[in-house]
N, C-alpha and C positions, 0 to 999 in steps of 0.2 A: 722555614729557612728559604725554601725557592720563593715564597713571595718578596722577603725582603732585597732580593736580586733582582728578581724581575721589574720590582717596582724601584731599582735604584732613582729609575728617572725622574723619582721625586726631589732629590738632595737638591739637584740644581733650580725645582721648578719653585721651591717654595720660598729660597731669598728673591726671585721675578717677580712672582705673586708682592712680595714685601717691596717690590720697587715699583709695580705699576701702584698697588695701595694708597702707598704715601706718594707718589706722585701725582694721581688723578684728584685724590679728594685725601689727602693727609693734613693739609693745611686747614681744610672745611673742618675735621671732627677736632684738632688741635693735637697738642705733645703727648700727653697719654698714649691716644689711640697712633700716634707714629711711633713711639716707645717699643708698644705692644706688638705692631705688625713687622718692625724693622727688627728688632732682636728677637720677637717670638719666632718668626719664619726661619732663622737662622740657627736657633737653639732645634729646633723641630729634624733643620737638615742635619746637625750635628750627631741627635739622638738616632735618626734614620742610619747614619755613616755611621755609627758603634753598630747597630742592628745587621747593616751589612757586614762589617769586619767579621765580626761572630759568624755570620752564617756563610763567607765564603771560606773561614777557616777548615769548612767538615764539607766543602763543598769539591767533588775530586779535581784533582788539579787545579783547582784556586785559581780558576780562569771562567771567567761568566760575561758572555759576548748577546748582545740582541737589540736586534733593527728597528724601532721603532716606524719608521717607514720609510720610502723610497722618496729620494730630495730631487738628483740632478741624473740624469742617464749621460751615462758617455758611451764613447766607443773610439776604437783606433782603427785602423785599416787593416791592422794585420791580427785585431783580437777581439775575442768577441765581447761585446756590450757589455757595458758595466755601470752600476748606480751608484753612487755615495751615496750612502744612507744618515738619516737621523739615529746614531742609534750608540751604545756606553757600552764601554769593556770594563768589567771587574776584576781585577788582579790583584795582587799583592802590591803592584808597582802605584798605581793608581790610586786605592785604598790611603795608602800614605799618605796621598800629596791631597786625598778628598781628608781625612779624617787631621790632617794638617791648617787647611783651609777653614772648615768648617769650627772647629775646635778654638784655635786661635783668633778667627776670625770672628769668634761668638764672644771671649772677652774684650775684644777691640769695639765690638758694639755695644757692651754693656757701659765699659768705662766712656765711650762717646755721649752716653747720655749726661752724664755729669759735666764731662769738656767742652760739650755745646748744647750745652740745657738752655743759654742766653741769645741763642745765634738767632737772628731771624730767619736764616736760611735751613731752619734743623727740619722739615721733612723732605726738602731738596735733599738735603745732606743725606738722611738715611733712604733717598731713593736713590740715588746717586752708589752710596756704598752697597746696598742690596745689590744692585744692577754689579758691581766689581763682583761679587761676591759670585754670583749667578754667572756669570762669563767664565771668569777662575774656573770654577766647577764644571763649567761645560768642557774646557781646554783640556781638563785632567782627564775627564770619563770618554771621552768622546772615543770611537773605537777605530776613526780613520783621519787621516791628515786634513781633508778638507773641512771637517766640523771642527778639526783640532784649530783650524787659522780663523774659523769664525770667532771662536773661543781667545784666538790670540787678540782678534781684533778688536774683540770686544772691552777687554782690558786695557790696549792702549785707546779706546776713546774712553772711557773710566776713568783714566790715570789724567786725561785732558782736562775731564771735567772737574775732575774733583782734586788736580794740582791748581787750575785758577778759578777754581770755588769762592775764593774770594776775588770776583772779577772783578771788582772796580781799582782795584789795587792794580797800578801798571804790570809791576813785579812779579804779580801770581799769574795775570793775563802774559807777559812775559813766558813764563816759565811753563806754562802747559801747550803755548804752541812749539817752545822749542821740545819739549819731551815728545809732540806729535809728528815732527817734521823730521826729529832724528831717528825717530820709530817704524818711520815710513820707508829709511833706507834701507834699515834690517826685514823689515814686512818686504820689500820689492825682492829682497834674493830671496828668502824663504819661501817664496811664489813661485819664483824661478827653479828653486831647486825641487819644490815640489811638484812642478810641470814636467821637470826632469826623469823624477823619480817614475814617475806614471807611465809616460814615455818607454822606461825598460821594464816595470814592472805588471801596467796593467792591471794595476789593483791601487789604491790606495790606506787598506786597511790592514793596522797593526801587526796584526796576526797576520794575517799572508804574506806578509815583506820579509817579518821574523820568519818564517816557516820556510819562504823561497828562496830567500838572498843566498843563502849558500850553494842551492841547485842551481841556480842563474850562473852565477860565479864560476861553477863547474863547467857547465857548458860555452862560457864564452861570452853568454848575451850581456852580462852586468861585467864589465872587465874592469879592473883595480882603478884604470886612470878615471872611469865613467859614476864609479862608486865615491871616489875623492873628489871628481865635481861636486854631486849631490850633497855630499856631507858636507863638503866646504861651504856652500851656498846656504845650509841651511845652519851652519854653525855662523854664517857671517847675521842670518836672522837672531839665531842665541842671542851673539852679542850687544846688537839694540836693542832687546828685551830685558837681559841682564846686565844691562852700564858692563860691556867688559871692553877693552882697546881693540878699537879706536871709539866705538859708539858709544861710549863712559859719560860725554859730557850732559848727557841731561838730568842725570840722576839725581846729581848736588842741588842744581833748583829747582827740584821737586818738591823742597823742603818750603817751598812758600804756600801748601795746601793747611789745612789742619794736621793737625799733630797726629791722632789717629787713622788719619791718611796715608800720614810715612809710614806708622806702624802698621799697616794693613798691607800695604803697597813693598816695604822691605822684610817683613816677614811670612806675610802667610799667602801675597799671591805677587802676578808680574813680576818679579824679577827673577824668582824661581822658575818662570816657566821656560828660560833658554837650559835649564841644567837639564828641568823633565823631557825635552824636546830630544836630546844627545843622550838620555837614559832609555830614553823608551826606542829609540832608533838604534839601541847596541847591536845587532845582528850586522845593522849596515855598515857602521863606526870600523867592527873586527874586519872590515875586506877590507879598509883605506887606512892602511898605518899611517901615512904622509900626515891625513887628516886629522888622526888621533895625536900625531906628534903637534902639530899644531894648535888645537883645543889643549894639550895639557902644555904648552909653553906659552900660550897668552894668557891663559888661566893663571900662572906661574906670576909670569910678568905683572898681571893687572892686580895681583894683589900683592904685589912691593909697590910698583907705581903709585897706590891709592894709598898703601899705609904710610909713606916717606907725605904724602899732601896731608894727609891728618895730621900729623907731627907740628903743623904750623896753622891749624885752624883754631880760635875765639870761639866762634857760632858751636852750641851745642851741637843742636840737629845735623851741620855740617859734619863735625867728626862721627857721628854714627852714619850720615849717608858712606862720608868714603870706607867708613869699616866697611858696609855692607857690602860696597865694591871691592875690596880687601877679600872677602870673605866667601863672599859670588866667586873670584878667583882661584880659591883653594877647593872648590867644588869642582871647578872646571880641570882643575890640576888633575883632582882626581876622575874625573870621569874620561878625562885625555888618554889615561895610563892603562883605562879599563875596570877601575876601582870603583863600580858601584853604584856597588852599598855605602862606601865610602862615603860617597858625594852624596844619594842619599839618603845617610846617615846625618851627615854635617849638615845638610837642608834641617832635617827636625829638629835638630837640638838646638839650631841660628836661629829659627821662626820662635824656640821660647825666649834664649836670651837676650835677640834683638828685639824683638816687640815687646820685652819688659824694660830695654833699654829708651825705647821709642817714647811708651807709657811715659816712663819715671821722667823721661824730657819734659814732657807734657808737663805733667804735675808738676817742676818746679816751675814752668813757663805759666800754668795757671795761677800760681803763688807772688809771682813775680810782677804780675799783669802783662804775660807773654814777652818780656826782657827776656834774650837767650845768651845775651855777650857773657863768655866766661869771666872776664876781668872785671863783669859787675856782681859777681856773685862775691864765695868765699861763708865759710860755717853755716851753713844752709841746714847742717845736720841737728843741730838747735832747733830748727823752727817746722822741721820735715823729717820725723825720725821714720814712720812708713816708706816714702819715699826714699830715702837714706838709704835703708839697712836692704830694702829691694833691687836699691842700683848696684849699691855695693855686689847681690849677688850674682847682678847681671854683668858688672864690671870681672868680676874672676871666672866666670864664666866663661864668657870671653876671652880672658886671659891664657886661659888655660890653665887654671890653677888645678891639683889635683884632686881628682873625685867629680868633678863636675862637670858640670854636662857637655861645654866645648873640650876640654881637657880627652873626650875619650874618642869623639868624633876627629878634631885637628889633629893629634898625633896618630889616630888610626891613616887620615890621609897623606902624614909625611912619612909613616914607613909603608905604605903602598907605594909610593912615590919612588922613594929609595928602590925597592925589591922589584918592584916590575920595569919600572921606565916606559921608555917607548920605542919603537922597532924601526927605529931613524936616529942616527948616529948623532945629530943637531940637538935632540932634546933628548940627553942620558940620564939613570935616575940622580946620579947625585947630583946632578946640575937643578933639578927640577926641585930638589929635596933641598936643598942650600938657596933657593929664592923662595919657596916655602918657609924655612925655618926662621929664615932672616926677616919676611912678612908677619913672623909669629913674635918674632921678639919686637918689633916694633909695634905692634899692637897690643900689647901686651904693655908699654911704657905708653902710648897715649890716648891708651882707655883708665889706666893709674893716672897718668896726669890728670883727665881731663874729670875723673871723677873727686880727686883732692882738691883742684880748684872751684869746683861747684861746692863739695861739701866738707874742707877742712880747708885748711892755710888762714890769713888772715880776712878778716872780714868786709868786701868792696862792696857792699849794699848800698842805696842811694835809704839815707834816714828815712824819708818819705813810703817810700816800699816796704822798707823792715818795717815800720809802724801796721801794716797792712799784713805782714805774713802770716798763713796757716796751712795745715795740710790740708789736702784734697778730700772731697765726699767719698764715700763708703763704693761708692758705683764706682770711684777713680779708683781707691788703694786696696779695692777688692782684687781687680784682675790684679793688679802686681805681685798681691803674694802668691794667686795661684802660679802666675806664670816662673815666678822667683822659685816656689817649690820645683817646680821643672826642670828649673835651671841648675837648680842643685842635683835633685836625686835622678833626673830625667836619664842623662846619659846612663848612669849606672845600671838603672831597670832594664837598658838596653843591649848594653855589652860585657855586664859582667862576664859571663862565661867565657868570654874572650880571653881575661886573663890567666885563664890556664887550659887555651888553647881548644877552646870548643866553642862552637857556635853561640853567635846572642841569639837573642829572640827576633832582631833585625834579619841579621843575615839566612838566620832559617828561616822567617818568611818571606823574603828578596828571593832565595836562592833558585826558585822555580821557573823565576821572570829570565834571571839571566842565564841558566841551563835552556828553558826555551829558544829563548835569542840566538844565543852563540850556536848550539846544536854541540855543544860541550859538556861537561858535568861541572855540577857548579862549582866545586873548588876549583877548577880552574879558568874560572869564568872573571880573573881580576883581584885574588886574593892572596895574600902569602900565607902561610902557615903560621899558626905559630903569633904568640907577643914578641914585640920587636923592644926586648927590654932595654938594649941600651940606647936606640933612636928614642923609648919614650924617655930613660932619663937624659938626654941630651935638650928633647924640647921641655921636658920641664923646668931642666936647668935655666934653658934659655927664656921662659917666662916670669922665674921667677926672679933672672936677671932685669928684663926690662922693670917687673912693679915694681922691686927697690930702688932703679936706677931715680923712679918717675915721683916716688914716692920721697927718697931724699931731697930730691929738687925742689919740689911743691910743695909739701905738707906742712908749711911754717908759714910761706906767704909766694906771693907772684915775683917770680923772678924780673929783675930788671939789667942788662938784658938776658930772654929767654937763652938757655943751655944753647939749644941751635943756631941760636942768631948770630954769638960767637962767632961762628963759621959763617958770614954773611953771605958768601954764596952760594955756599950748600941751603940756606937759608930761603934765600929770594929764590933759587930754581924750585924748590918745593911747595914753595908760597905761590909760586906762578903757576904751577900746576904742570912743571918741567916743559915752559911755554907754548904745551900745545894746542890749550884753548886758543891763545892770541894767533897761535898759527891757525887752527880752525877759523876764526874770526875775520881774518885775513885771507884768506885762501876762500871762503867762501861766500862769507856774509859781505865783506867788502868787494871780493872778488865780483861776488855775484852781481852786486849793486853796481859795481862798474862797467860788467856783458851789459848788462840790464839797460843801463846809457846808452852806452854805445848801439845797441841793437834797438833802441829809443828813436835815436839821432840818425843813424845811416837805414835803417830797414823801414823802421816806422815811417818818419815823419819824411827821410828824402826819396825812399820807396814806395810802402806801399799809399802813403797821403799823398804825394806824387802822382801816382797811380790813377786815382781817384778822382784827385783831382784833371789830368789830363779828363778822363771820361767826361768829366762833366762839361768841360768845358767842351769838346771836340760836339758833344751832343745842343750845347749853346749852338754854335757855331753853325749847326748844319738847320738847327731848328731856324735862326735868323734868316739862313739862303733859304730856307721853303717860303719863309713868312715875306719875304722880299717877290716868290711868285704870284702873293694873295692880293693881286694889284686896285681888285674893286670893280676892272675896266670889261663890260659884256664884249667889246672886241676882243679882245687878250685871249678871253676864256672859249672864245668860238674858235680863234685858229688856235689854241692848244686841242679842241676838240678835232679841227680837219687834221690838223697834223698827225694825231693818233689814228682816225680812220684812215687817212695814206699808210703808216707804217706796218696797221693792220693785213691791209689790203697788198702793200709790194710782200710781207713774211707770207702771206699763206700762197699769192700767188709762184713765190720763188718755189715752194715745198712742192 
């Protein structure tokens, strides 16, 4: 048991090992041996992270912390010395997000072998995802914030690489520097707030923040406005991490990487890692209500905002990106309010039904010969009954249909929502539960839409294509069913017991993490009591309002014009993306480029090339008058020699 902790540090080392492998010489031995090194090393860390889970179960206190070595020594003026260490915390909280990772992350590699079995680039590719794979893992375990930003870092140059993976494509080079540039704003506060943090704390490790925040608080040195800095700063990092507002915009062209990129990238790492950032920092969260009100009212926000922009997207990939921002958003709803497990809860059970959603993209885009336009689809269920009957359960899933896996997680966080709120008068619960609920019925209609026109309504296939259709290899429609079984029975193995008011198996193994934290007892550490039976039939109601609504529309053929468009402004504001890209686009990228002139024109070129110029010229200038004394004439040069011996001779005589 203690060796499988001890040796956790394997989880993360062995997708590295799989990424330096096929990086150095993966191309020399060919696709076998990159097969073998990119999803073996990955299955290997997954088996490792069951091996841990089991053995921190009987492990006391479900807490297992150890330094691999000493990295960076600091020190403050007023405290004594301190190391960031190399070194993993095992928790319950942790555990999760590694057996989440690793787990998902292992049939995203298996089905990548079949969706880029053709690529030229496939042992880049699997050193590439190893390398995401291995940073994820370092983010979650890591047992203090400065390994935890190596870990973050690691994943947005990841997310770089292997959103313009296919670099020769404008659009993919495009889209992974704008995911780097807008990642770098959220990285620059999380630096900040983490400089911060140190500042009052003097430690940088998990455990000592949780343990001290509330003594500090006591005493004066961490005071309420200084704790709502920190957390604001580091929740403004969240949001570049997690596409939440304003930092949203890069998320959507993310979707120009491979297919199992998005699926990697929106289910099982990077974008979860702004929810585990605000999960694992709860002790500080509970002194900064302001902050807490904030995190659960853009969380609130960002997910109506993203679910009103899928309402009007064609691009497959596109409506599951804004889902995921949707959905990122009810995470953060919940984790604003103090909910969790909530949020932690809704992370596990999105990582199955989104990256079964991701998949099943995949596999009709491999069928298709990567066409994603929904209006070129239509009875696809014909020709992709695997595919089909797996989306289908990722579609209700999603939905929130009952029994299944979002169903038990998204209404768990709209009646946290409701029952707790927030301790700032601005974001009450039913305000936070009513842009929740309304995010749930809208998604809930265009994940029905969007799955009727892919696989029922009538049939917009180019002949050419249909003649070419089939399902996907055995490597592709393998993960979907596993992930599909999850999606169905997932949630329930988790919270049943909920239902009649007693712990899941989630929340009694959470419970430890947030009793630590808070320095409370875990029920009240962000939970209500109790099933919230008439909030859950309300959002039931309201899910199963939307798929019928999405379901009568679509299921015959593509409406001309769409239900929405009726309302053509409500229409075009949503289709624009409630124009705040083009104000982004505006405001910085044009703005920019026009400082960028101006500071061109007036500092550059009539300054500092001015500048420069003058110098050179003034040193012409002075070079011409010496070279005008170099007369050639042995007179000249003799009385320049008396002249000097007289001045010699009057300066020493004066002294």
């Amino acid at each position: 048991m203690r060796f499988a902790l001890e040796n956790a540090w394997l989880i993360p080392f062995f997708p590295l090992l799989g990424a330096l492998l096929n990086g150095l010489v993966g191309k020399r031995f060919g696709k076998l041996f990159v097969s073998v090194a990119g999803v073996g090393t990955v299955g290997i860390a997954f088996a490792h992270s069951v091996w841990a889970f089991l053995a921190l179960r009987e492990w006391p206190d479900r807490s297992f912390s150890r330094d691999l070595w000493s990295w960076i020594p600091m020190a403050t003026p007023s405290r004594a010395s301190f190391e960031a260490p190399v070194g993993f915390l095992l928790d319950p909280l942790s555990l999760v997000m590694i057996l989440v990772v690793t787990g998902v992350g292992l049939l995203i590699h298996v089905y990548s072998i079949g969706y880029m079995g053709h690529d030229e680039g496939y042992s880049r590719y699997f050193a590439y995802l190893n390398l995401f794979t291995a940073s994820m893992l370092t983010l979650v375990m890591a047992n203090n914030l400065l390994l935890m930003f190596v870990g973050w870092e690691g994943v947005g140059l990841c997310s770089y690489l292997l959103i313009g993976f296919w670099y020769e494509k404008e659009s993919a080079a495009t889209a992974g520097k704008k995911a780097f540039l807008v990642n770098r704003v959220g990285d620059a506060a999380f630096l900040l707030g983490m400089l911060l943090l140190f500042t009052v704390f003097g430690t940088l490790r998990f455990t000592e923040i949780a343990g001290s925040a509330g003594a500090l608080h006591a005493q004066g040195i961490l005071t309420t406005s200084v704790a709502t800095a920190i957390a604001l700063l580091l929740f403004v990092g969240a949001t570049g991490k997690s596409a939440q507002l304003p930092l949203w915009v890069w998320l959507p062209d993310a979707m120009e990487g491979p297919t199992p990129v998005s699926a990697l990238i929106h289910a099982a790492t990077m974008v979860t890692a702004g929810v585990y950032l605000i999960a694992r920092l709860a002790a500080l969260y509970a002194l900064a209500p302001v902050a807490g009100g904030v995190v659960a009212l853009v969380g609130a926000l960002t997910a109506l905002f993203a679910a009103t922009i899928a309402l009007t997207q064609f691009d497959l990939k596109r409506v599951l990106a804004y889902s995921t921002i949707s959905q990122l958003g009810l995470m953060f709803l919940a984790a604003g309010v103090g909910a969790y497990t909530a949020a932690i809860f809704h992370l596990t059970t999105h990582a199955f039904f989104k990256g079964l959603l991701f998949l099943g993209a995949g596999s009709v885009m491999h069928a298709m010969g990567n066409r994603i336009d929904l209006r070129e689809m239509g009875g696809l269920r014909r020709y992709l009954p695997a595919t089909h009957w797996t989306f289908l359960a990722g579609t209700l899933a999603i939905s929130g249909f009952p029994l299944l896996a979002g169903w038990w997680s998204k209404d768990e966080i709209l009646a946290e929502a409701f029952h707790l709120g927030t301790r700032v008068w601005w974001a009450p619960g039913w305000l936070l539960w009513a842009l929740g609920s309304l995010a749930s019925l809208l998604t809930a209609f265009y994940m029905v839409r969007t799955y009727t026109l892919a696989f029922h309504s009538d049939p917009r296939i180019d002949p050419e294509v249909e003649a070419h259709l089939h399902e996907s290899p055995r490597s592709m429609t393998g993960p979907l069913w596993v992930l599909a079984g999850l999606s169905i029975v997932g949630g329930a193995a988790l919270a049943l017991p909920e239902l009649w008011g007693h712990a899941g198996p989630v929340e009694a193994f959470l419970a430890p993490v947030w009793a630590h934290a808070s320095g409370v007892h875990a029920a009240e550490a962000g939970h209500a009591t109790g099933p919230a039976w008439g909030l859950m039939g309300v959002a039931t109601l309201l899910a199963f309002a939307g798929m019928g609504a999405a379901w009568s529309a679509y299921r015959q053929r593509l409406p001309s014009p769409e239900p929405l468009e009726r309302a053509r402004p409500m229409w075009n504001l949503f289709d624009q993306k409630w124009y705040l890209e083009r104000g982004y686009h505006a405001l910085f990228v044009r703005g920019g480029t026009w400082l960028a002139g101006v500071l061109a024109g007036a500092v550059d070129q009539k300054g500092v090339d001015r500048a420069l110029v003058g110098i050179g010229s003034l040193v012409a200038l002075t070079g011409e008058g010496l070279r005008r004394l170099q007369t050639g004439y042995v007179r000249s040069y003799a009385l320049s020699v008396v002249l000097g011996v007289v001045l010699l001779a009057a300066y020493f005589m004066g002294r």
